[in-house]
Backbone as XML, in Angstrom:
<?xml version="1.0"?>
<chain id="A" units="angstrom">
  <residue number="1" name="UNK">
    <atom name="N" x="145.010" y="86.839" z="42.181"/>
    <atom name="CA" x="143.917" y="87.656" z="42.645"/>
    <atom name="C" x="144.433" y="88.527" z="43.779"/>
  </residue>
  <residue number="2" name="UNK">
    <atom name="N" x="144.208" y="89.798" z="43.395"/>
    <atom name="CA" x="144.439" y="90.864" z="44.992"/>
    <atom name="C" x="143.958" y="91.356" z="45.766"/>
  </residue>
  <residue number="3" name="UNK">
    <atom name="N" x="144.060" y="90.697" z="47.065"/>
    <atom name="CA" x="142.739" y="91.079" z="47.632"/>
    <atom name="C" x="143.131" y="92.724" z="48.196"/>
  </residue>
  <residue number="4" name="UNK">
    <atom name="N" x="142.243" y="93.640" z="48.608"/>
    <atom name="CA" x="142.250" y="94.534" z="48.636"/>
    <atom name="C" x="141.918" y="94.395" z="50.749"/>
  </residue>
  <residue number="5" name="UNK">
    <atom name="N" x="143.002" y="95.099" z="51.105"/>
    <atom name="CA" x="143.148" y="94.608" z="52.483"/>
    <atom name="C" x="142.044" y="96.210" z="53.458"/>
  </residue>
  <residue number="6" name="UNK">
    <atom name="N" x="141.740" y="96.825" z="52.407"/>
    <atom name="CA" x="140.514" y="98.067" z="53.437"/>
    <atom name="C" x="139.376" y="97.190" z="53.352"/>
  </residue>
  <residue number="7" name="UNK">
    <atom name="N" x="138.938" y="96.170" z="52.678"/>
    <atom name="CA" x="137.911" y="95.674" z="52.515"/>
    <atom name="C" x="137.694" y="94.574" z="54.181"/>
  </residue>
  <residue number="8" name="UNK">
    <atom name="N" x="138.864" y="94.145" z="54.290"/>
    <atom name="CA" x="138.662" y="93.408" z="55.445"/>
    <atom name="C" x="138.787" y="94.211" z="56.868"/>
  </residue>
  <residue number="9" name="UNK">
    <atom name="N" x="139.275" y="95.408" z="56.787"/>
    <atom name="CA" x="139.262" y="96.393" z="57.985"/>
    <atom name="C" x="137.484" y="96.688" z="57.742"/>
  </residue>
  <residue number="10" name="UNK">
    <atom name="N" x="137.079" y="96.916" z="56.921"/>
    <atom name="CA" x="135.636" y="97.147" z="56.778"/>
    <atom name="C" x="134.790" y="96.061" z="57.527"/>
  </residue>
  <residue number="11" name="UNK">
    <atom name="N" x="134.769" y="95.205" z="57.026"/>
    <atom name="CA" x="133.829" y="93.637" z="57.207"/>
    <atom name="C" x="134.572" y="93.278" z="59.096"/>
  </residue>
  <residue number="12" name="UNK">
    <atom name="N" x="135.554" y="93.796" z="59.179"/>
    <atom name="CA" x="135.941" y="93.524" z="60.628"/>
    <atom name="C" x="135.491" y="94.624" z="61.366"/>
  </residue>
  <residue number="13" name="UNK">
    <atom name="N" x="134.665" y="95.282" z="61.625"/>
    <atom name="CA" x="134.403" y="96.523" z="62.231"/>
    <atom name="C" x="132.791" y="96.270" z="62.840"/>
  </residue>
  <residue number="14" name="UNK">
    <atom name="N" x="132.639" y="96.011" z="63.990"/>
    <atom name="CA" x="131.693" y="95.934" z="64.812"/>
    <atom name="C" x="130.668" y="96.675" z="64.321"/>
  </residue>
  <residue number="15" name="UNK">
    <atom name="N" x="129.112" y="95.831" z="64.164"/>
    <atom name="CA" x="127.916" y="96.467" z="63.503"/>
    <atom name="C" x="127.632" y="97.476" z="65.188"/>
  </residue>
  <residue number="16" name="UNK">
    <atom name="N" x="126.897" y="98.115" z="64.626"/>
    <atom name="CA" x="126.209" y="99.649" z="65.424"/>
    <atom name="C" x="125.205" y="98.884" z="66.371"/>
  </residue>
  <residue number="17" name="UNK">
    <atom name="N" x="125.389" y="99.425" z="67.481"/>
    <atom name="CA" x="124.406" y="98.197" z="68.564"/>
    <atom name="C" x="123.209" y="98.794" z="68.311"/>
  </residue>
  <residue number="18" name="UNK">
    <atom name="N" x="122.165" y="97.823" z="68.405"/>
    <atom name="CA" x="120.662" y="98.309" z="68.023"/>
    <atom name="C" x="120.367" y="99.007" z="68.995"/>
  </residue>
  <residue number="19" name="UNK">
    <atom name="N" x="118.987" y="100.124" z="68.535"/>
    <atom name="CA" x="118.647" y="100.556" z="70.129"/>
    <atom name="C" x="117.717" y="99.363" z="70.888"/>
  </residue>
  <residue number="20" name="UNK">
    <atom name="N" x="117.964" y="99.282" z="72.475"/>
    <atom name="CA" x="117.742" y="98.815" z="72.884"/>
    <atom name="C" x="116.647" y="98.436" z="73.179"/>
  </residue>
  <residue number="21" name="UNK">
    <atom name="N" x="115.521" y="97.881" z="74.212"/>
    <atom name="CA" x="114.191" y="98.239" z="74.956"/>
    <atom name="C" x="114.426" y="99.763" z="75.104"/>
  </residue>
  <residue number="22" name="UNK">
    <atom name="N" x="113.414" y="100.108" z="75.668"/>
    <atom name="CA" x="113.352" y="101.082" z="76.672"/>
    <atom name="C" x="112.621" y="101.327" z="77.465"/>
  </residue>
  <residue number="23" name="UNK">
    <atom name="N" x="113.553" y="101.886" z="78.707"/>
    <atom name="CA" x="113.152" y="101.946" z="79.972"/>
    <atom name="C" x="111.785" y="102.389" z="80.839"/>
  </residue>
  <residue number="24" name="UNK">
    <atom name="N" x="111.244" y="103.463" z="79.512"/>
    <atom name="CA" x="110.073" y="103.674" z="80.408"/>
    <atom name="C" x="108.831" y="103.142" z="80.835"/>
  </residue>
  <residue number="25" name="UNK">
    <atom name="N" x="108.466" y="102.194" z="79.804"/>
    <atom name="CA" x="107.208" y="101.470" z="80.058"/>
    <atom name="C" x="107.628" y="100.562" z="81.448"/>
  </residue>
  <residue number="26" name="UNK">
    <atom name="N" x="108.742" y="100.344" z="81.615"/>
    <atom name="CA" x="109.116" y="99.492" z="83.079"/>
    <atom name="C" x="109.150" y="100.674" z="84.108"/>
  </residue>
  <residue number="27" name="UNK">
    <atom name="N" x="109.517" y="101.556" z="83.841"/>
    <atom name="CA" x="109.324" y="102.724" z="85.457"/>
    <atom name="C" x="107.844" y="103.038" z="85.438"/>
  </residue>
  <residue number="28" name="UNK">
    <atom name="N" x="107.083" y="103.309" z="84.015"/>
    <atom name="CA" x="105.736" y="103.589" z="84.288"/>
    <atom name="C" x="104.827" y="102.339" z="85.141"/>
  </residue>
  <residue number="29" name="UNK">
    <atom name="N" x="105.420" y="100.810" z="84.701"/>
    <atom name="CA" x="105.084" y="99.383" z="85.822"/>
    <atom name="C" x="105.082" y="100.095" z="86.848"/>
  </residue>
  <residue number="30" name="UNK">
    <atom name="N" x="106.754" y="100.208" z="87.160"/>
    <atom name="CA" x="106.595" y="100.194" z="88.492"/>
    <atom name="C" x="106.673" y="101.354" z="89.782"/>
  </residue>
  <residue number="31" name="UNK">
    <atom name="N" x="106.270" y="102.202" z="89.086"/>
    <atom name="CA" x="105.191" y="103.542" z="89.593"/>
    <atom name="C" x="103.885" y="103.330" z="89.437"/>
  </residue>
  <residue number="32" name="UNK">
    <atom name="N" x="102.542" y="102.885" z="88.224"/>
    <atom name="CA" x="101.975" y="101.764" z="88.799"/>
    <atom name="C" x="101.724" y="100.983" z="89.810"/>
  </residue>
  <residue number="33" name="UNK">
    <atom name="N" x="102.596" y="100.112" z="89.680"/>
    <atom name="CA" x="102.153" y="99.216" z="91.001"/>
    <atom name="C" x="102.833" y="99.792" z="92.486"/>
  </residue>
  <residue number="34" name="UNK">
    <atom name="N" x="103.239" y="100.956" z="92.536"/>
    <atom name="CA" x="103.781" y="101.478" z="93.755"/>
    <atom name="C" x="102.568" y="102.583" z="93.980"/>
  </residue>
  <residue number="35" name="UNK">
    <atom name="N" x="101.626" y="103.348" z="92.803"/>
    <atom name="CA" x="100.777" y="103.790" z="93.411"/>
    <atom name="C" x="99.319" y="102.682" z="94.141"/>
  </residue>
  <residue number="36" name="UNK">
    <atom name="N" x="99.497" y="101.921" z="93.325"/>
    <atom name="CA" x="98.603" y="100.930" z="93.443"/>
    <atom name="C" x="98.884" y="100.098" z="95.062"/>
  </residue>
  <residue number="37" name="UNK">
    <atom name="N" x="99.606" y="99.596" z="95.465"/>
    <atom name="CA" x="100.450" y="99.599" z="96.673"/>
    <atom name="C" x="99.234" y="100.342" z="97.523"/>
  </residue>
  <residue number="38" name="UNK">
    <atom name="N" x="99.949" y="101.721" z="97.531"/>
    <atom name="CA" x="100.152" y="102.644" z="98.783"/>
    <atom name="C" x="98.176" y="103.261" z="98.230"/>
  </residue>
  <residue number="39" name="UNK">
    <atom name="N" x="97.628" y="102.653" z="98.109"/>
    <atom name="CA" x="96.154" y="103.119" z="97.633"/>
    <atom name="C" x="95.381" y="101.903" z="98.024"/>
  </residue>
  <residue number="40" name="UNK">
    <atom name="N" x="95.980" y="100.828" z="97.623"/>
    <atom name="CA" x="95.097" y="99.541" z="97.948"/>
    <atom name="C" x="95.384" y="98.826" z="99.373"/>
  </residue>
  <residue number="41" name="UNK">
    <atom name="N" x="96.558" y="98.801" z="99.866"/>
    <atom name="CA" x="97.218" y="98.106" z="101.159"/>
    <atom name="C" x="98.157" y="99.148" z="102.361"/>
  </residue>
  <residue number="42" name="UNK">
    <atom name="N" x="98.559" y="100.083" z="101.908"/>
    <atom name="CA" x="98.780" y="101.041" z="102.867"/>
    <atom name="C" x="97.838" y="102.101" z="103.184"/>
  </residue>
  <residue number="43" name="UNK">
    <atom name="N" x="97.429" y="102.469" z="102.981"/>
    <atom name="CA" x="96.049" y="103.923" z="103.444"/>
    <atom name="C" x="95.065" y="103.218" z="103.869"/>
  </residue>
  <residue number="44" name="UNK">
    <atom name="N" x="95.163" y="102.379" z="103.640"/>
    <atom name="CA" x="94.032" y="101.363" z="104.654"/>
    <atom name="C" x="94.342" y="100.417" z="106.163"/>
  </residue>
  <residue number="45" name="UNK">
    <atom name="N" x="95.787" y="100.016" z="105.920"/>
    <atom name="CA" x="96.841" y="99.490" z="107.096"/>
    <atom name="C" x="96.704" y="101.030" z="107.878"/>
  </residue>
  <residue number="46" name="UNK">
    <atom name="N" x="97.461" y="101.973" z="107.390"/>
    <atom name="CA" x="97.577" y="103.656" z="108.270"/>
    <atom name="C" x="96.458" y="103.556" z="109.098"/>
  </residue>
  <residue number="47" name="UNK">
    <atom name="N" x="94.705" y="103.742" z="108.703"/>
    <atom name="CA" x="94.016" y="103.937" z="109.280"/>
    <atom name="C" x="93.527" y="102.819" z="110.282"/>
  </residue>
  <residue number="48" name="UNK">
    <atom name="N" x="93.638" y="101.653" z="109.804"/>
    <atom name="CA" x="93.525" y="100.595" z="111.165"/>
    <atom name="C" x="94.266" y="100.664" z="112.631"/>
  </residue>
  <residue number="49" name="UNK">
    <atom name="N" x="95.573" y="101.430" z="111.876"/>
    <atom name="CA" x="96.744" y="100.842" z="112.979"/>
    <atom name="C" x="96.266" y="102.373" z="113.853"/>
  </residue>
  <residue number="50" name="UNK">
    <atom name="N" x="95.710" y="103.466" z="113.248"/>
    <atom name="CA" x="95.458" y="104.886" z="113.562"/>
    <atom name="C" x="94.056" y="104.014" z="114.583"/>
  </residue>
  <residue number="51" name="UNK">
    <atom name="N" x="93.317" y="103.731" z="114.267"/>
    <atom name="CA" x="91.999" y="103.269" z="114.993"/>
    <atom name="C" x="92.486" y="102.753" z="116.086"/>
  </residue>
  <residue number="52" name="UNK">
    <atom name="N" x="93.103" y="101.566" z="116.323"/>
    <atom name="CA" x="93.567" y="100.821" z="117.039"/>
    <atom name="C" x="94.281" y="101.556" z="117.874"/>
  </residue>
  <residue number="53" name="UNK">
    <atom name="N" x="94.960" y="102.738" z="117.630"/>
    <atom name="CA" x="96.001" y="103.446" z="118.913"/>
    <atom name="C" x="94.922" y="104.201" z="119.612"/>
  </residue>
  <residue number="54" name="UNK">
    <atom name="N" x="94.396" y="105.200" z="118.489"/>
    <atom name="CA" x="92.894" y="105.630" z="119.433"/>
    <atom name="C" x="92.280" y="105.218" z="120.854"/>
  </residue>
  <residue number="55" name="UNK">
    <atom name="N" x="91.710" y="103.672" z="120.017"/>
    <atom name="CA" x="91.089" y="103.119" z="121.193"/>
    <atom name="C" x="91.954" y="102.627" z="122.878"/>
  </residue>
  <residue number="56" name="UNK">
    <atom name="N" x="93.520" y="102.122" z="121.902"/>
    <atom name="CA" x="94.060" y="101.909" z="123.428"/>
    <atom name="C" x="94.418" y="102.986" z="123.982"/>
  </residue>
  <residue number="57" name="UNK">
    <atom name="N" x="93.887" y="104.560" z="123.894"/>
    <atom name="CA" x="94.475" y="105.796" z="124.158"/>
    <atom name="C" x="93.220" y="106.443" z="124.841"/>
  </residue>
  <residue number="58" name="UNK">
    <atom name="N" x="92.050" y="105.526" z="124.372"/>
    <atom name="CA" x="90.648" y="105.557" z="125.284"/>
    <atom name="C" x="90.240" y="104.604" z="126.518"/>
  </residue>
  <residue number="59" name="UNK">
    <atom name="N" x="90.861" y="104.103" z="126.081"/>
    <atom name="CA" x="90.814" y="102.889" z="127.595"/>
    <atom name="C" x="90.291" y="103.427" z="128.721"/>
  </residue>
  <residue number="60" name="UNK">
    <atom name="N" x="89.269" y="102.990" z="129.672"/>
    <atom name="CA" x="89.380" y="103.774" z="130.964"/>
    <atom name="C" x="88.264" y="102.420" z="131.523"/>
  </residue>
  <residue number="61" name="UNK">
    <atom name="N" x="88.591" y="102.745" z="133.612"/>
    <atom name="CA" x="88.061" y="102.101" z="134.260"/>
    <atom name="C" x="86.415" y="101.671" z="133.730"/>
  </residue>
  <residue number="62" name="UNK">
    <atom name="N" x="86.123" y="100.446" z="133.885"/>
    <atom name="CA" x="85.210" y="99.632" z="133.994"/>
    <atom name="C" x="84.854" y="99.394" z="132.364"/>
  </residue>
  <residue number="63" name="UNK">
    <atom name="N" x="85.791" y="99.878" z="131.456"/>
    <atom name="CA" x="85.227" y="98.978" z="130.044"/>
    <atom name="C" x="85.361" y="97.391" z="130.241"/>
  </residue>
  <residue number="64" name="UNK">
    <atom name="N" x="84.290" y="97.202" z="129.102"/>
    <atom name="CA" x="84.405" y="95.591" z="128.832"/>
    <atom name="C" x="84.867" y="95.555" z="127.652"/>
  </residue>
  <residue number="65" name="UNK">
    <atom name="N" x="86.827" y="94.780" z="127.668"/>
    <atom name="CA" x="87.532" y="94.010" z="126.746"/>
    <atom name="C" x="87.546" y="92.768" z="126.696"/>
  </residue>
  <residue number="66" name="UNK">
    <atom name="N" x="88.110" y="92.727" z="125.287"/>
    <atom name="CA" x="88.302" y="91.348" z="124.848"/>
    <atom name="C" x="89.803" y="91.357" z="124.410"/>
  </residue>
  <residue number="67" name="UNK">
    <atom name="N" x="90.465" y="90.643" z="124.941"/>
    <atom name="CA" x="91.969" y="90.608" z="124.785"/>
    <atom name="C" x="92.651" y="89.708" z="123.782"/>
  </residue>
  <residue number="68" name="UNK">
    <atom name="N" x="93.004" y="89.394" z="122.944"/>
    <atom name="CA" x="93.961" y="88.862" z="122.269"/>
    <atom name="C" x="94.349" y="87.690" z="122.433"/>
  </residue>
  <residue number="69" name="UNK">
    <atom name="N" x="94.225" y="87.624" z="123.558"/>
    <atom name="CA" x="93.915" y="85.649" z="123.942"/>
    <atom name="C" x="92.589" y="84.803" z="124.031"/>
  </residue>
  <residue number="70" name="UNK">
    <atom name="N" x="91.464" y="85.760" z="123.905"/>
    <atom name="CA" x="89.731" y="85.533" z="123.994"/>
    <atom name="C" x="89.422" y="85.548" z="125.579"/>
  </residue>
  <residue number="71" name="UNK">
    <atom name="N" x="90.161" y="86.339" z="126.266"/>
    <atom name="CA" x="89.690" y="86.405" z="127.711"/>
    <atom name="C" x="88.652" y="87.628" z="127.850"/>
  </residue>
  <residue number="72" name="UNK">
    <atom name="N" x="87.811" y="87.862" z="128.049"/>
    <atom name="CA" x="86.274" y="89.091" z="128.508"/>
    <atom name="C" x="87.075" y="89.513" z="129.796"/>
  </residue>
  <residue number="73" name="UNK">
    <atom name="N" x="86.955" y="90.464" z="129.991"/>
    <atom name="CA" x="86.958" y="91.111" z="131.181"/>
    <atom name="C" x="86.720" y="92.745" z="131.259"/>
  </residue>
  <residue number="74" name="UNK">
    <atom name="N" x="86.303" y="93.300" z="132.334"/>
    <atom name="CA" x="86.168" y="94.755" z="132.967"/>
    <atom name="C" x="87.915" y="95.477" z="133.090"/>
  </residue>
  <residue number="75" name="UNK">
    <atom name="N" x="87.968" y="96.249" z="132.468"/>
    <atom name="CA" x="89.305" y="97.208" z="133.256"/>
    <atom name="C" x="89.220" y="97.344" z="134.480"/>
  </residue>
  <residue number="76" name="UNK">
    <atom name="N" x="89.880" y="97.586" z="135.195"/>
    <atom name="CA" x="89.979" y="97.935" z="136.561"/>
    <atom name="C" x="91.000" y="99.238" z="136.640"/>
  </residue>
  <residue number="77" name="UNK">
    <atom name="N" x="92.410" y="99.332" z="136.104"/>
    <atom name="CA" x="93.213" y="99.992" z="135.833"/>
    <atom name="C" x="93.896" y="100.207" z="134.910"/>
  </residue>
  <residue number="78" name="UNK">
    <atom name="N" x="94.624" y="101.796" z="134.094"/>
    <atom name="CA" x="95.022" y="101.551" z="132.870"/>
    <atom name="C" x="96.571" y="102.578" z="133.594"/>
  </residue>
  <residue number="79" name="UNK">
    <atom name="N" x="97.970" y="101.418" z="133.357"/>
    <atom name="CA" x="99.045" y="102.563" z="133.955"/>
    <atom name="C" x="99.550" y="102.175" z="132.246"/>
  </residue>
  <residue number="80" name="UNK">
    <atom name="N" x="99.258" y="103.845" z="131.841"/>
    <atom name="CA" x="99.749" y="104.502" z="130.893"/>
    <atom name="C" x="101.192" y="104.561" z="130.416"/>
  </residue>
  <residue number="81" name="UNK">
    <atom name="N" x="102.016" y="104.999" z="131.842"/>
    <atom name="CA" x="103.436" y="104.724" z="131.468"/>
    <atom name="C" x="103.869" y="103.287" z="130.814"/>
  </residue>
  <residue number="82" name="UNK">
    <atom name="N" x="103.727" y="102.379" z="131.765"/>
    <atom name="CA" x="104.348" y="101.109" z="131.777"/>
    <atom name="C" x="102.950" y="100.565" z="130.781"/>
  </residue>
  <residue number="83" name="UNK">
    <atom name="N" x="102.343" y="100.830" z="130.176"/>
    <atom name="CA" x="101.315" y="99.802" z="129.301"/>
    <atom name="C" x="100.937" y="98.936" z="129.894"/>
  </residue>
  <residue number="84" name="UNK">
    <atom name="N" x="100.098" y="99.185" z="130.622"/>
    <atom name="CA" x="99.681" y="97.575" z="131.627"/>
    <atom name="C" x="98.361" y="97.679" z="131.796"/>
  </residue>
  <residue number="85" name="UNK">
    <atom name="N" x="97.353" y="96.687" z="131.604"/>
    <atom name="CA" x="96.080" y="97.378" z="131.903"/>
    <atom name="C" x="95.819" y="95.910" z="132.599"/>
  </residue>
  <residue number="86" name="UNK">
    <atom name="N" x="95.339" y="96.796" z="134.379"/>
    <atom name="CA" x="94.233" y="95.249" z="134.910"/>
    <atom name="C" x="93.313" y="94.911" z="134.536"/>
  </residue>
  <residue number="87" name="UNK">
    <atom name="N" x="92.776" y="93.757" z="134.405"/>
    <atom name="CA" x="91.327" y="93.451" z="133.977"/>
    <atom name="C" x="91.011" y="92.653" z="134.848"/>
  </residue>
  <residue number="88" name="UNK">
    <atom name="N" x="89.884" y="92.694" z="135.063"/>
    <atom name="CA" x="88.874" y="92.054" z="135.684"/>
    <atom name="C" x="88.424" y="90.357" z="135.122"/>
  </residue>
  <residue number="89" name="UNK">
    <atom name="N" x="88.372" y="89.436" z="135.257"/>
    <atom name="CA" x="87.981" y="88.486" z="134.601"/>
    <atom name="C" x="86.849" y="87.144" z="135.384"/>
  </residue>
  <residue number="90" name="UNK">
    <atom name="N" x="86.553" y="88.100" z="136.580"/>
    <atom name="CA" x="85.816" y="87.092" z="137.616"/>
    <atom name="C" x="84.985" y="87.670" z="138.844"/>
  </residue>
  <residue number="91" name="UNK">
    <atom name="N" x="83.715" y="88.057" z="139.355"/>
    <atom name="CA" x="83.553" y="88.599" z="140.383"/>
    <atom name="C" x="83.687" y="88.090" z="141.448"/>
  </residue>
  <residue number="92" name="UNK">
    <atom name="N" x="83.939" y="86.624" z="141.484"/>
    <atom name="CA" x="83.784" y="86.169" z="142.951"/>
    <atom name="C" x="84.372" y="84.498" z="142.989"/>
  </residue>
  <residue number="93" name="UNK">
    <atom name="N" x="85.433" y="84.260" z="143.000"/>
    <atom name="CA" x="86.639" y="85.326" z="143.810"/>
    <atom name="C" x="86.903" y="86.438" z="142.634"/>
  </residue>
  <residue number="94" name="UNK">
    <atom name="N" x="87.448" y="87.661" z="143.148"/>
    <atom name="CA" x="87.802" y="88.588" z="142.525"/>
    <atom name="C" x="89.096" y="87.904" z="142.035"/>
  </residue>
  <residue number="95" name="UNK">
    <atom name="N" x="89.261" y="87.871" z="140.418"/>
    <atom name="CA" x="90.372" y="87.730" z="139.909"/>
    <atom name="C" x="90.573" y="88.423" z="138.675"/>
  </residue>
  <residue number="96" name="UNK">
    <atom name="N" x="91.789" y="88.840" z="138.728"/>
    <atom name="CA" x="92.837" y="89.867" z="138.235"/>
    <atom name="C" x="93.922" y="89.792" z="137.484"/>
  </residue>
  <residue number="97" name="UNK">
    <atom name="N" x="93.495" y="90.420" z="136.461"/>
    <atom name="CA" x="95.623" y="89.870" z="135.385"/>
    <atom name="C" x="95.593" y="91.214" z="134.878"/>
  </residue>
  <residue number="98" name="UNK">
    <atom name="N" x="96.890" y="90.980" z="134.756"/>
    <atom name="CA" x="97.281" y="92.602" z="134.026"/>
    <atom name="C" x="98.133" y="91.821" z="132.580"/>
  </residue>
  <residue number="99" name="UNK">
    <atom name="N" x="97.341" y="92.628" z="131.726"/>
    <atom name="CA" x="98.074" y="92.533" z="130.510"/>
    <atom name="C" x="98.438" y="93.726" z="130.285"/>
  </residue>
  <residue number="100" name="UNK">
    <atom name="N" x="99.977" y="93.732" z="129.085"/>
    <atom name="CA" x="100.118" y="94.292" z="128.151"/>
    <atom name="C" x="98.871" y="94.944" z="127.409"/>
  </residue>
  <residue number="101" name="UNK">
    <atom name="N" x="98.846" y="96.455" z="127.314"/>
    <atom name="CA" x="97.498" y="97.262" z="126.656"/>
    <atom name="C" x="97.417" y="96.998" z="125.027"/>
  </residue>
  <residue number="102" name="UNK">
    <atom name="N" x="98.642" y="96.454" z="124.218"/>
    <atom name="CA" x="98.933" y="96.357" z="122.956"/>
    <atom name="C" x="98.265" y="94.817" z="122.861"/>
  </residue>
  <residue number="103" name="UNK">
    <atom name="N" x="97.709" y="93.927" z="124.159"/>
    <atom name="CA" x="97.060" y="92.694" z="124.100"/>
    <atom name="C" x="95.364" y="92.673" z="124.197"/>
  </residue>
  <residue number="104" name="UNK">
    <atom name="N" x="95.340" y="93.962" z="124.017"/>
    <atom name="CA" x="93.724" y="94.247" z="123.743"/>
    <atom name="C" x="93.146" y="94.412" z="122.983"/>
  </residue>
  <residue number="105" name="UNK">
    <atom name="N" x="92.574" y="92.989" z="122.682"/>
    <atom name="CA" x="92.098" y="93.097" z="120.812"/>
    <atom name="C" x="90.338" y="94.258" z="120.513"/>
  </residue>
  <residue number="106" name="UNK">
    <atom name="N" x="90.210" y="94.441" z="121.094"/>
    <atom name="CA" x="88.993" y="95.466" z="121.102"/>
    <atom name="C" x="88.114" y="95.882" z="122.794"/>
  </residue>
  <residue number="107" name="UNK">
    <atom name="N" x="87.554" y="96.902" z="122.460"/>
    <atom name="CA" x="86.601" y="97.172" z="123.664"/>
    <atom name="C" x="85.294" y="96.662" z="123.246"/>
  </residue>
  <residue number="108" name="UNK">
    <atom name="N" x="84.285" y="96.229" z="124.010"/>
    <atom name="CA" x="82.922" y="95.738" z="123.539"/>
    <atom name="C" x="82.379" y="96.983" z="124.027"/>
  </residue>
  <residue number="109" name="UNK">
    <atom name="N" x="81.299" y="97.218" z="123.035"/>
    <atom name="CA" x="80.318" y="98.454" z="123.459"/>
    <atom name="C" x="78.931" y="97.526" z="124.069"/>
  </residue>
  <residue number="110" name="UNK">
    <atom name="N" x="78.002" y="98.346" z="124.624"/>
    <atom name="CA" x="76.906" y="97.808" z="125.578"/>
    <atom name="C" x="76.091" y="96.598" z="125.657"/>
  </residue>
  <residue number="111" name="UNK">
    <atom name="N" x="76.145" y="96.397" z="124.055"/>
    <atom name="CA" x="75.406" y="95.555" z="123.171"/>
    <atom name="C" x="76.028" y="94.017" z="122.891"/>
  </residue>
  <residue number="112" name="UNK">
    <atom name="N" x="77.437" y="93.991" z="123.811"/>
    <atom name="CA" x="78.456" y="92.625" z="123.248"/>
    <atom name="C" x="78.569" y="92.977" z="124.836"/>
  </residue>
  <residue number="113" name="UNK">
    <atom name="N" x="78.658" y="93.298" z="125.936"/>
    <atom name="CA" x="79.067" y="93.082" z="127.263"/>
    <atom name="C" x="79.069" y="91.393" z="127.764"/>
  </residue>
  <residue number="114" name="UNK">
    <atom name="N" x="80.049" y="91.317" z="128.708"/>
    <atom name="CA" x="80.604" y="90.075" z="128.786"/>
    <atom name="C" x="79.179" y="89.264" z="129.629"/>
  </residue>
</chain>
């Protein structure tokens, strides 16, 4: 019997790679969830952190805060450079702390006064 030796160069010759997945339904994911992201958890973070600079950029003598540790007190002074704001936390004895202005978890308006 003779074997015919193109037949085995044939049968030895790597099949044609299939096409693969493709890529786009995974970039359309994850553009998706990157608009989804920046719509559901960032544009909403932006405007808090935007509120929040506001107010410590409104600060002024005799508001009533509430600080970040649950202490009430009156401003007394706000030094702008150095971020330091006195507060008031006692009329008699007069007592006094200066915090960090980034430790001021809100101002109370008329209606929440200490």
């Amino acid at each position: 019997m003779r074997i015919d030796m193109s037949s085995f160069w044939i049968l030895g010759q790597e099949q044609a790679p299939a096409g693969g997945p493709s890529l786009i339904p995974l970039a359309l994911m994850v553009g998706v969830v990157a608009i989804y992201y920046y719509l559901i958890i960032g544009l909403p973070q932006r405007r808090l952190e935007k509120q929040r600079h506001d107010m410590l950029l409104s600060l002024k003598k005799k508001d009533e805060v509430l600080t970040s540790g649950g202490i009430y007190g009156t401003v007394e002074s706000v030094d702008e450079k150095n971020e330091k704001v006195t507060v008031r936390i006692c009329d008699e004895p007069a007592v006094r702390i200066k915090v960090n202005a980034r430790s001021i978890a809100r101002v109370l308006r008329e209606n929440e006064s200490v």
